[in-house]
C-alpha positions as CSV (number, residue, x, y, z in Angstrom):
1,X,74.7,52.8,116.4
2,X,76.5,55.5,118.5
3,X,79.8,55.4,116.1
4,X,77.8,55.0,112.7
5,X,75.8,58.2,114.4
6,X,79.8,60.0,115.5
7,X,80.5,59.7,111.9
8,X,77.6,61.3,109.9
9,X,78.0,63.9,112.4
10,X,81.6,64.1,111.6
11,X,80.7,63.9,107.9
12,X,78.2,66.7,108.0
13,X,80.4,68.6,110.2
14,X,83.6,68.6,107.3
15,X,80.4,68.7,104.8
16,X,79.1,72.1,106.4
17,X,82.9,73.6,107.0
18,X,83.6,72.6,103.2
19,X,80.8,75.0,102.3
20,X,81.9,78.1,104.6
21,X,82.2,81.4,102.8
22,X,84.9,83.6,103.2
23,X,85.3,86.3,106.0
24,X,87.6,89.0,105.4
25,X,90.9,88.9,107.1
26,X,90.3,92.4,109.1
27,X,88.4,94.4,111.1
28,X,89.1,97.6,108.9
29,X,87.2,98.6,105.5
30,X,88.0,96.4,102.5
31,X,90.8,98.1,100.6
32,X,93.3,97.1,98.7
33,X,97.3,98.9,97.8
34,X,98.3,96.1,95.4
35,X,95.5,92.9,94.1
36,X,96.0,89.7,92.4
37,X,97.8,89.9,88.9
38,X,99.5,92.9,89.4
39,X,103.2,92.8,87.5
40,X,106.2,92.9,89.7
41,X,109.1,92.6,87.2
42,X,109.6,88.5,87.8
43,X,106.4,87.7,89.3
44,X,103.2,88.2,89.0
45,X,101.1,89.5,92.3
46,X,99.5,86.6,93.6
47,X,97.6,87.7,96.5
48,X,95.9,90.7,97.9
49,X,97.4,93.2,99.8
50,X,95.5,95.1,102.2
51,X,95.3,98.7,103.6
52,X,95.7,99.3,107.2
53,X,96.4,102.8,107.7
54,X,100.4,102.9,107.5
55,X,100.5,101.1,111.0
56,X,100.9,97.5,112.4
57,X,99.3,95.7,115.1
58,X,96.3,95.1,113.5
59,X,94.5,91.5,114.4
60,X,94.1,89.1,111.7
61,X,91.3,86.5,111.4
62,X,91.3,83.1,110.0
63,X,89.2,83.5,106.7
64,X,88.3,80.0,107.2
65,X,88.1,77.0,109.8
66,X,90.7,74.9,109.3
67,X,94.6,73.8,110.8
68,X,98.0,76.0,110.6
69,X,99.7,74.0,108.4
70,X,103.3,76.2,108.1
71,X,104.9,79.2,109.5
72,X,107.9,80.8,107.9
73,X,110.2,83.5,109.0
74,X,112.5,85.0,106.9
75,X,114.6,88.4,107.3
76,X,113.2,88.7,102.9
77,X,109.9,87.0,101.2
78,X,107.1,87.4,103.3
79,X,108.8,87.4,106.2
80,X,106.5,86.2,109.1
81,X,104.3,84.1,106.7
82,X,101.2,81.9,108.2
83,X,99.7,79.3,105.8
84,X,95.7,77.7,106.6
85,X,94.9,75.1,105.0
86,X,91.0,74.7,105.2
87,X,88.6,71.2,104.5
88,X,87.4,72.9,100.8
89,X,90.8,72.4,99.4
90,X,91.9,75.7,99.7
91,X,95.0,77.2,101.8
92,X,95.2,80.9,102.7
93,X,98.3,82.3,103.5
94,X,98.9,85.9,105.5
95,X,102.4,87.3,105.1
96,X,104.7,90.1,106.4
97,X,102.9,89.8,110.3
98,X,104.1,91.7,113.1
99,X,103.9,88.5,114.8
100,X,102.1,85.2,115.0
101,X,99.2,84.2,118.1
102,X,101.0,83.1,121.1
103,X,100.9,78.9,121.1
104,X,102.3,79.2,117.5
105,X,105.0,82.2,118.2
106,X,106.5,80.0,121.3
107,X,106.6,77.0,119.1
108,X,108.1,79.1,116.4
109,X,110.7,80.7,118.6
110,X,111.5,77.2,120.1
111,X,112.5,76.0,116.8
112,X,115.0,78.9,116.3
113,X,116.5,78.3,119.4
114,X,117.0,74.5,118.6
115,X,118.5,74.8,114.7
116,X,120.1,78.2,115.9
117,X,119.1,79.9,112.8
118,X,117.1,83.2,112.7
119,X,115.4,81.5,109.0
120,X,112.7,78.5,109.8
121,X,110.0,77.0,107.7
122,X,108.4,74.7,109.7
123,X,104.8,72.2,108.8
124,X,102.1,71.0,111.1
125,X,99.7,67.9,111.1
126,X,95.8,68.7,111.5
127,X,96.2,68.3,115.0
128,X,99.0,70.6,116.0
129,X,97.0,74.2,115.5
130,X,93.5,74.2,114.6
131,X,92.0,77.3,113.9
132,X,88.2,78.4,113.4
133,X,86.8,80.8,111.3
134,X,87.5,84.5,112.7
135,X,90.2,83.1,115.4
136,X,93.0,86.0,115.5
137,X,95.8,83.9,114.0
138,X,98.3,87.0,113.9
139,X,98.9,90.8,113.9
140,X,99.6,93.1,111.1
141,X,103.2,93.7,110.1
142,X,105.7,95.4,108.0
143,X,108.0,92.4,108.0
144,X,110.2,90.9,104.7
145,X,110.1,92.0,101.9
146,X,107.6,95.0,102.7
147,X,107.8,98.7,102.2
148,X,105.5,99.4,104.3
149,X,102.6,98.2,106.9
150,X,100.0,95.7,105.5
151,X,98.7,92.3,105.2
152,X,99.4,90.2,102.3
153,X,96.9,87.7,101.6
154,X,96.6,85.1,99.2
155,X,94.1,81.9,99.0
156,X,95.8,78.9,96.8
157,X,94.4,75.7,95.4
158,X,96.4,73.4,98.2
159,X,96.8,70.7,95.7
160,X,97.8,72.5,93.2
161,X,99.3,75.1,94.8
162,X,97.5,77.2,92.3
163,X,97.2,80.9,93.6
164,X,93.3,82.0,93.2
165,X,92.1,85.4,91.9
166,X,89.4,85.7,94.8
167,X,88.5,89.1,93.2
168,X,87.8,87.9,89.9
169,X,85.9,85.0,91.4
170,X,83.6,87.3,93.4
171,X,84.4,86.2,96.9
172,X,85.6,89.8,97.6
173,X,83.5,92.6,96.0
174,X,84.8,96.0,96.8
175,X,83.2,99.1,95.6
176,X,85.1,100.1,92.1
177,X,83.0,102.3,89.5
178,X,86.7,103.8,88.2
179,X,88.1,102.7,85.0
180,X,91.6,101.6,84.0
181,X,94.4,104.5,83.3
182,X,96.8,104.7,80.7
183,X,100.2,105.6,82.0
184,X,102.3,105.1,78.5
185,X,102.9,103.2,75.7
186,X,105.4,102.6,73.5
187,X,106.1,101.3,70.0
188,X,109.2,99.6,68.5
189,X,110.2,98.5,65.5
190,X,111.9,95.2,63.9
191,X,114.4,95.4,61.3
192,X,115.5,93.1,58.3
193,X,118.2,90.9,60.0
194,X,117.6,87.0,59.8
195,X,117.5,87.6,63.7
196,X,115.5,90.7,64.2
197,X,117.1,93.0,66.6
198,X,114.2,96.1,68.1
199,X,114.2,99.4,69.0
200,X,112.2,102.3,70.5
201,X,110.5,104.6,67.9
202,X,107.8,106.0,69.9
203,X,107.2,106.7,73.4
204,X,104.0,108.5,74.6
205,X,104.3,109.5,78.3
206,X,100.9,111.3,77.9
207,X,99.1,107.9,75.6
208,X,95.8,109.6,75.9
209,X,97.0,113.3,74.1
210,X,98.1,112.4,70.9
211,X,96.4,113.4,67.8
212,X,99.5,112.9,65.3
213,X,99.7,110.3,62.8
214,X,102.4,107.7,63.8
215,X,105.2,106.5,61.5
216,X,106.0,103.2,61.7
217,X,108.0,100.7,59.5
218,X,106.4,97.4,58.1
219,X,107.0,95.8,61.6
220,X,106.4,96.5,64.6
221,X,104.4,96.1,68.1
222,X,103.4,98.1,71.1
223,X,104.0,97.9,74.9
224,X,101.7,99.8,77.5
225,X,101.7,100.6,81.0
226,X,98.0,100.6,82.3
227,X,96.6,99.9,86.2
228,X,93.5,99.8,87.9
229,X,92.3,102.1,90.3
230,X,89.1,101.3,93.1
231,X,87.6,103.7,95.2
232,X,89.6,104.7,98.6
233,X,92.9,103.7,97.5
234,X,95.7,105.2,95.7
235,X,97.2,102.3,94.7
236,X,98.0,101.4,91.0
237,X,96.5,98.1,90.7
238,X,96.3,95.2,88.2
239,X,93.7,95.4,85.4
240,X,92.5,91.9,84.3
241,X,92.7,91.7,80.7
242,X,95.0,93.5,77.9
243,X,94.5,93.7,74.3
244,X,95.4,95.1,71.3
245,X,93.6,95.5,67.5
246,X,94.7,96.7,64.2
247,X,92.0,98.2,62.8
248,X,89.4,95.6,63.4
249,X,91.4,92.8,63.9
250,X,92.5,91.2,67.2
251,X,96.0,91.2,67.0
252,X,96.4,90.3,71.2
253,X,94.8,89.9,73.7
254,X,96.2,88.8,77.6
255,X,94.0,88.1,80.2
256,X,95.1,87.2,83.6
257,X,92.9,84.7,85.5
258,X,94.2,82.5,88.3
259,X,98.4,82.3,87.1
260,X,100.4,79.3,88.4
261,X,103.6,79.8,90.2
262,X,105.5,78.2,87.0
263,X,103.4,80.3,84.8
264,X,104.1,83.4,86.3
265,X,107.9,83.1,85.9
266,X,107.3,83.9,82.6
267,X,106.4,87.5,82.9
268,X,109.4,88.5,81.6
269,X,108.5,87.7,78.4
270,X,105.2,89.2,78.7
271,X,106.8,92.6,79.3
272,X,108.9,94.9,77.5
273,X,112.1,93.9,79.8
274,X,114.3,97.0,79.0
275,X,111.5,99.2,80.1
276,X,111.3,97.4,83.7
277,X,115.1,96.7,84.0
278,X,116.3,99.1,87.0
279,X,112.7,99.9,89.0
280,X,110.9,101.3,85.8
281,X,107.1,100.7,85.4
282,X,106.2,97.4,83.6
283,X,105.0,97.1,79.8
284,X,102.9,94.7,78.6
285,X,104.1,94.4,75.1
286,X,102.0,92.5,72.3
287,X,104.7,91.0,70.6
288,X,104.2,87.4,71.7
289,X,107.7,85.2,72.0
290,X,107.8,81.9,71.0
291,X,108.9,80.3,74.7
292,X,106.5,82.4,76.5
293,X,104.5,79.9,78.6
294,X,101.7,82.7,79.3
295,X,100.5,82.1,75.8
296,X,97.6,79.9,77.1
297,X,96.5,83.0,78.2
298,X,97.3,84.6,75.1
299,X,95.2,85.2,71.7
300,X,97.3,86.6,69.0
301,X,97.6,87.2,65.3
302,X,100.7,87.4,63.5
303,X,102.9,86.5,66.9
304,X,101.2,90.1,68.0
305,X,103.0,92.4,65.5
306,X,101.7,95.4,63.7
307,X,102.5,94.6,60.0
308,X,101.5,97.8,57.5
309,X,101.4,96.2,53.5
310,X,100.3,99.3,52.5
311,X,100.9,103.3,52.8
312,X,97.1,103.7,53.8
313,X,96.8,105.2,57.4
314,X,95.1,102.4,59.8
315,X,94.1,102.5,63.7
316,X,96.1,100.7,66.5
317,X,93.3,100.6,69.6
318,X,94.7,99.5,73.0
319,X,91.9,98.3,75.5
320,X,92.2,97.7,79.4
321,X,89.4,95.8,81.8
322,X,89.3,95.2,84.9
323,X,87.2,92.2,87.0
324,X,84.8,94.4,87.7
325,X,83.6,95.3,83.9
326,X,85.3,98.9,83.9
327,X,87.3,99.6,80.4
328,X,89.5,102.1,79.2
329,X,90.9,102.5,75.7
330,X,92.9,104.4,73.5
331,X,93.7,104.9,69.4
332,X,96.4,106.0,67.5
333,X,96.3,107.0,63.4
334,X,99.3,104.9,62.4
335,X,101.0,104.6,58.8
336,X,103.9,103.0,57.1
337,X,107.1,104.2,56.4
338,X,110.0,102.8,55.0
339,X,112.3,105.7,55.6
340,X,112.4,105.3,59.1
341,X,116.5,104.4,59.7
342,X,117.0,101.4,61.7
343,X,119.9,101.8,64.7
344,X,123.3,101.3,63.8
345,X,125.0,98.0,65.3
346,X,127.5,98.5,68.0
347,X,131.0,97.8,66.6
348,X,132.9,97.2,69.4
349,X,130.8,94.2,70.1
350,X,131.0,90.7,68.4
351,X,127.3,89.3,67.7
352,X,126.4,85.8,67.5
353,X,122.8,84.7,66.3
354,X,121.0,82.4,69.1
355,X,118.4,80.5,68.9
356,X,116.2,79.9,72.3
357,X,115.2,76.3,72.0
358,X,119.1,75.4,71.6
359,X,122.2,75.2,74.1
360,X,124.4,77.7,73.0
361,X,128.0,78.3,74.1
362,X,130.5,81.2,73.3
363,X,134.6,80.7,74.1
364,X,137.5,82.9,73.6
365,X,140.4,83.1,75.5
366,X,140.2,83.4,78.9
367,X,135.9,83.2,79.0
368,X,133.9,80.5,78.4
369,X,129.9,81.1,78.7
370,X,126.8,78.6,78.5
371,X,123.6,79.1,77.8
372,X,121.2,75.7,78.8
373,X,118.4,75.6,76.0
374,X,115.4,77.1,76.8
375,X,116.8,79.9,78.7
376,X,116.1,82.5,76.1
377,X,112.2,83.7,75.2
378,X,113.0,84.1,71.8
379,X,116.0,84.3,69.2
380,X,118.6,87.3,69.8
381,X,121.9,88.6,68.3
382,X,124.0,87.6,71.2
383,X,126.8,90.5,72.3
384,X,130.0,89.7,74.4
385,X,133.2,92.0,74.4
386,X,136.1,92.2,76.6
387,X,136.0,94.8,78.9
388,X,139.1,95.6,80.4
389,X,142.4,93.7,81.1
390,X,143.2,92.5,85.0
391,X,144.2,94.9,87.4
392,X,144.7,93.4,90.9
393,X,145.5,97.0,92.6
394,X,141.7,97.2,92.6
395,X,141.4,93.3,93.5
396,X,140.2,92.4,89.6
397,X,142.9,89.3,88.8
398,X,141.3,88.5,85.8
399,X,140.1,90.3,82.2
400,X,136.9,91.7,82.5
401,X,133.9,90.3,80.1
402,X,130.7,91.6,79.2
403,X,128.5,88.5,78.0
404,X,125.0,89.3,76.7
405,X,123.1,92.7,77.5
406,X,121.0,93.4,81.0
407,X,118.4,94.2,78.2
408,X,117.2,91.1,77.2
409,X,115.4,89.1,80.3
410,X,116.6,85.0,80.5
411,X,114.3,82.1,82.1
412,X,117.2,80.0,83.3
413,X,120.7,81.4,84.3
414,X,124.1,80.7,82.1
415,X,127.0,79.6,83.6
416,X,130.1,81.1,83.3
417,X,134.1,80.3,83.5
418,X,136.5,82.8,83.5
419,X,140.5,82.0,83.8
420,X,142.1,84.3,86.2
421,X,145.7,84.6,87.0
422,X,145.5,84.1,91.3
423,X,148.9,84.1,93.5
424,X,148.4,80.6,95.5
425,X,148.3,82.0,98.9
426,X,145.0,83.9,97.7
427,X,143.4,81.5,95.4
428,X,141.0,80.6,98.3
429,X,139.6,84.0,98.5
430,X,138.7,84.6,94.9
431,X,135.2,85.2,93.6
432,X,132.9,85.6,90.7
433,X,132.1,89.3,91.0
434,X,129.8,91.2,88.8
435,X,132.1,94.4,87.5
436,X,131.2,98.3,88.1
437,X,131.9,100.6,90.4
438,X,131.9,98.3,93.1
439,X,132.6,94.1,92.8
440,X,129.5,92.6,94.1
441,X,130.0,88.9,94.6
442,X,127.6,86.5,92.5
443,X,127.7,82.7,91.9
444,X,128.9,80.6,88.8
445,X,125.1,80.7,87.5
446,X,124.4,84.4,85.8
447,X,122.7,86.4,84.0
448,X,123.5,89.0,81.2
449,X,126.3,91.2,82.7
450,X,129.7,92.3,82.9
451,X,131.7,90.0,84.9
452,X,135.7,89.2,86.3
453,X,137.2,87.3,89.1
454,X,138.1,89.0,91.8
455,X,140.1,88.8,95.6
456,X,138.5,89.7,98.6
457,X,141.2,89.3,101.7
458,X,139.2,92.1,104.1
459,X,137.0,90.7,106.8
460,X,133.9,92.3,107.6
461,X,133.2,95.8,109.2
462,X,131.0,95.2,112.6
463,X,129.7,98.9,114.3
464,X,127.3,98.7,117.4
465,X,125.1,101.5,116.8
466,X,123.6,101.9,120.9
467,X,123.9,105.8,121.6
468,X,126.5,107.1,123.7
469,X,128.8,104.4,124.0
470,X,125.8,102.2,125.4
471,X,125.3,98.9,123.8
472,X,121.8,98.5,124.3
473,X,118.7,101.4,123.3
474,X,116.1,100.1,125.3
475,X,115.9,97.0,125.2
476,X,116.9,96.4,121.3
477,X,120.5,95.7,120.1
478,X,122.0,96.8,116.9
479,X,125.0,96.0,114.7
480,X,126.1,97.7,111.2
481,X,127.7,94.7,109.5
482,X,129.3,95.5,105.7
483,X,131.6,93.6,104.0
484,X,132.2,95.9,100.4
485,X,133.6,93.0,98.5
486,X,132.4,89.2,98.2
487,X,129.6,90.2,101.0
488,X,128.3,89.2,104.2
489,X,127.5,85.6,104.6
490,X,126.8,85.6,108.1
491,X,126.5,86.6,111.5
492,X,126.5,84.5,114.5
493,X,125.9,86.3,117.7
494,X,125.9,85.3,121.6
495,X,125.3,86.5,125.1
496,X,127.4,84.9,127.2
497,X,128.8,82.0,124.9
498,X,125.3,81.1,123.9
499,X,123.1,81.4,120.5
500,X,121.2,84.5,120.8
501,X,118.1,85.3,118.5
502,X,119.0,87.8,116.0
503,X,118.2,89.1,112.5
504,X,120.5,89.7,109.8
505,X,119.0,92.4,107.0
506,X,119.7,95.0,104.8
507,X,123.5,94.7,106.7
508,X,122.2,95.4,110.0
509,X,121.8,93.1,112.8
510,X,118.9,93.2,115.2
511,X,117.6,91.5,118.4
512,X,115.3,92.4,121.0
513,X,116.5,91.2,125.1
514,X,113.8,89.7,127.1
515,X,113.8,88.7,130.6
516,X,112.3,85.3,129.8
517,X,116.0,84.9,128.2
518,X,118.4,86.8,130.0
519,X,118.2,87.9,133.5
520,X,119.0,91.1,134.5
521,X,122.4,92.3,134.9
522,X,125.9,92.8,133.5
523,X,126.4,90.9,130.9
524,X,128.6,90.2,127.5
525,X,127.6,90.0,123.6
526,X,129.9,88.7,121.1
527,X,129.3,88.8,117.0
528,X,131.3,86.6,114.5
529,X,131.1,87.9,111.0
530,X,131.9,85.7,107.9
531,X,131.8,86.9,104.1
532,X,131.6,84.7,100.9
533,X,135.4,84.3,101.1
534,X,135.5,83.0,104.6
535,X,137.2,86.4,106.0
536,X,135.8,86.6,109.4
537,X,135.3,89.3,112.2
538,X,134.6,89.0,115.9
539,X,133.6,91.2,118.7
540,X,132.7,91.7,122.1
541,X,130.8,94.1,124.5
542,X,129.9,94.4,127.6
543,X,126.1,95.4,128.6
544,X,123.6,96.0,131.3
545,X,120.0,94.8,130.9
């Protein structure tokens, strides 16, 4: 009778927990510089990122009771990353900490003393690190991939591994009365090849001004930036749903919901890629591609394009919602014309029609490049060129060949051959570089770009940067590490002859001396650089801690 009584109390226990409502993660008010579905280029946001004042240090709370089921650390990504995993099938993950609590950062630290790797991802049993409700499982960071101080927070179906929109969902209700803002739109037009090519005919950095009547051809589609705003923040944030109507007729409409990881890989084909390419704002265009995998989430008409039959003047509206039942819209008097000129095809290109659910290959020469099926969103007039022939005063020992154009976004990567003409005694330091005013070093697997082989025979550049001649500032090291060519692979560095915890990012190395470590006293650090080529540097100081 006592165990049969143990176990209901058990049961109602994991029952009660199961049912536990979210806390938020901080003690500050609820506010928010980027929320969940916001368009990042490749990904979508799938989390919320909160406000804490521009500093770190912060406490963070457990949202729910549950166990610490990984901890990452990485110099990029979310860079100290903590993932819960709670009893109602849920795991909540808080990324970019200053640092973790202290049973889990000695565990943590242990690790990257045993693999001797800056980089772990480690996983945990139930038992290892249970954490209840409200327990401070960290401190607000700036760390990864993170421009500035803040907690990024996200709450994922564990099975699934689903990220959740806890906004839309209504687990997190901040105060928002403001309504979507239109930023810009665009419209391009199609022309009469078998394999359409586009181009830019209008583009309204001030959407919500124009009174003209637009000029388009028989074929076309529009692309708009629009974001959310909330009370108390600046931030540009995600709106939830996107459409657009011709006339009265739905031609598109997007809305966000929860997106899978596999789902949101597709955003490039959900924006207007030549708009984003480089840092520029994102487009949500409502031409719809045929291996867009967002399309569950997608209600079109006519693959989303604007197709005029007639010289009558008819209205394009645009509308904007976020989860919170605020709209914004705008309209625009467009008409048909069939004197608008289409763009004249670069020359000094060869074009090849490709289809995306194909493999397709192109060969001449000295270049071979692949394309797996798949791998393009839609159909495109493929364009490759040679560039420029070798010249191996500037390291470039083979011809240089543009294949495809940065414009046009890919799912998967091609892979590319190129034959270069390499003395023996350096064939072991060649590389695939990406060509421009520097040779950056990039793998056989690429995207649409302008590539050569190259030779990098120059090791690595290693500067202490301690004031003064003195090693140490404070009690933090650093080291300017640059390698111009193929690139740093690594850095390995030790105080006296053993692994010593350091970070390698953004070409500086960084590590902080603690007496639990190192005692005090003279003592001596080496670094060994290595780039992709294998060139390698080494060097020695001497310090006092």
């Amino acid at each position: 009778m006592k165990r049969l009584g143990w176990m209901v109390a058990l049961l109602m226990s994991a029952s009660a927990l199961a049912q536990e409502p979210a806390i938020p993660p901080l003690d500050v008010p609820m506010s928010f510089s980027g929320n969940y579905g916001e368009l990042r280029h490749d990904h979508f946001h799938g989390g919320l990122d909160w406000r804490v004042g521009g500093k770190v240090g912060d406490p963070v709370h457990a949202i729910k009771s549950g166990y610490i089921s990984r901890v990452t650390v990485s110099p990029w990504g979310y860079g100290n990353g903590l993932y819960i995993t709670h009893p109602d099938g849920t795991t909540s993950v808080y990324g970019h900490l200053l640092r973790f609590s202290d049973a889990v950062a000695r565990f943590v630290e242990q690790a990257q003393y045993d693999r001797e790797r800056f980089s772990v991802d480690l996983t945990f049993g139930p038992e290892a690190f249970p954490v209840q409700q409200g327990d401070i499982v960290g401190l607000v960071g700036n760390t990864g991939s993170s421009a500035g101080p803040h907690l990024h927070m996200e709450i994922r179906d564990t099975e699934r591994e689903l990220p959740l929109n806890y906004l839309s969902q209504g687990v997190y209700r901040p105060v928002d009365r403001t309504s979507p803002q239109f930023h810009r739109v665009c419209f391009y037009g199609l022309d009469t090849l078998p394999v359409p090519g586009t181009w830019r005919i209008h583009n309204l950095t001030n959407p919500t001004a124009v009174r003209d009547t637009l000029l388009l051809p028989q074929r076309s589609y529009v692309a708009f930036d629009v974001t959310d705003r909330q009370e108390g923040t600046p931030g540009k944030l995600a709106v939830e749903e996107y459409r657009v109507s011709l006339d009265d007729t739905l031609l598109f409409a997007f809305k966000v919901g929860d997106v899978s990881f596999d789902e949101g890989r597709y955003i490039k084909s959900l924006i207007e890629f030549r708009e984003s390419r480089g840092g520029g704002r994102d487009l949500v265009k409502s031409r719809v591609d045929p291996n867009n995998l967002l399309s569950g989430k997608i209600t079109s008409r006519n693959g989303g394009l604007i197709v005029l039959d007639d010289d009558a003047v008819h209205t394009v509206r645009l509308d904007a919602s976020d989860g919170f039942g605020n709209r914004a819209s705008v309209r625009y008097r467009v008409r048909r014309d069939d004197g608008i000129p289409f763009p004249e095809r670069d020359t000094t290109y060869n074009w090849t029609p490709w289809l995306w659910y194909v493999q397709n290959v192109v060969s001449d020469g000295t270049m071979t490049f692949f394309l797996p099926a798949g791998a393009l969103y839609g159909d495109i007039n493929f364009p490759w060129r040679k560039v420029a022939d070798p010249d191996p005063a500037r390291g470039v020992f083979s011809d240089v060949w543009q294949v495809g154009s940065p414009d046009i976004p890919l799912q998967l990567p091609g892979e590319l051959e190129i034959v270069a003409d390499i003395p023996e005694n350096l064939a072991d330091k060649a590389y695939l570089a990406n060509y421009g005013d520097k040779l950056t070093y990039t793998g056989a697997q690429v995207r649409f770009g302008t590539y050569c082989v190259a030779v990098d025979t120059t090791a690595p550049s290693i500067q202490f940067l301690g004031s003064k001649g003195n090693v140490v500032n404070g009690n933090t090291i650093r080291i300017r590490v640059q390698d111009d060519a193929s690139g740093v692979a690594d850095a390995r560095v030790e105080i006296d002859g053993h692994w010593y915890l350091s970070m390698l990012k953004r070409d500086i190395v960084s590590l902080e001396l603690r007496e639990d470590r190192i005692d005090r006293g003279k003592h001596e650090i080496s670094i060994r650089v290595t780039d992709n080529c294998g060139n390698e540097s080494y060097e020695t100081r001497e310090f006092s801690y």
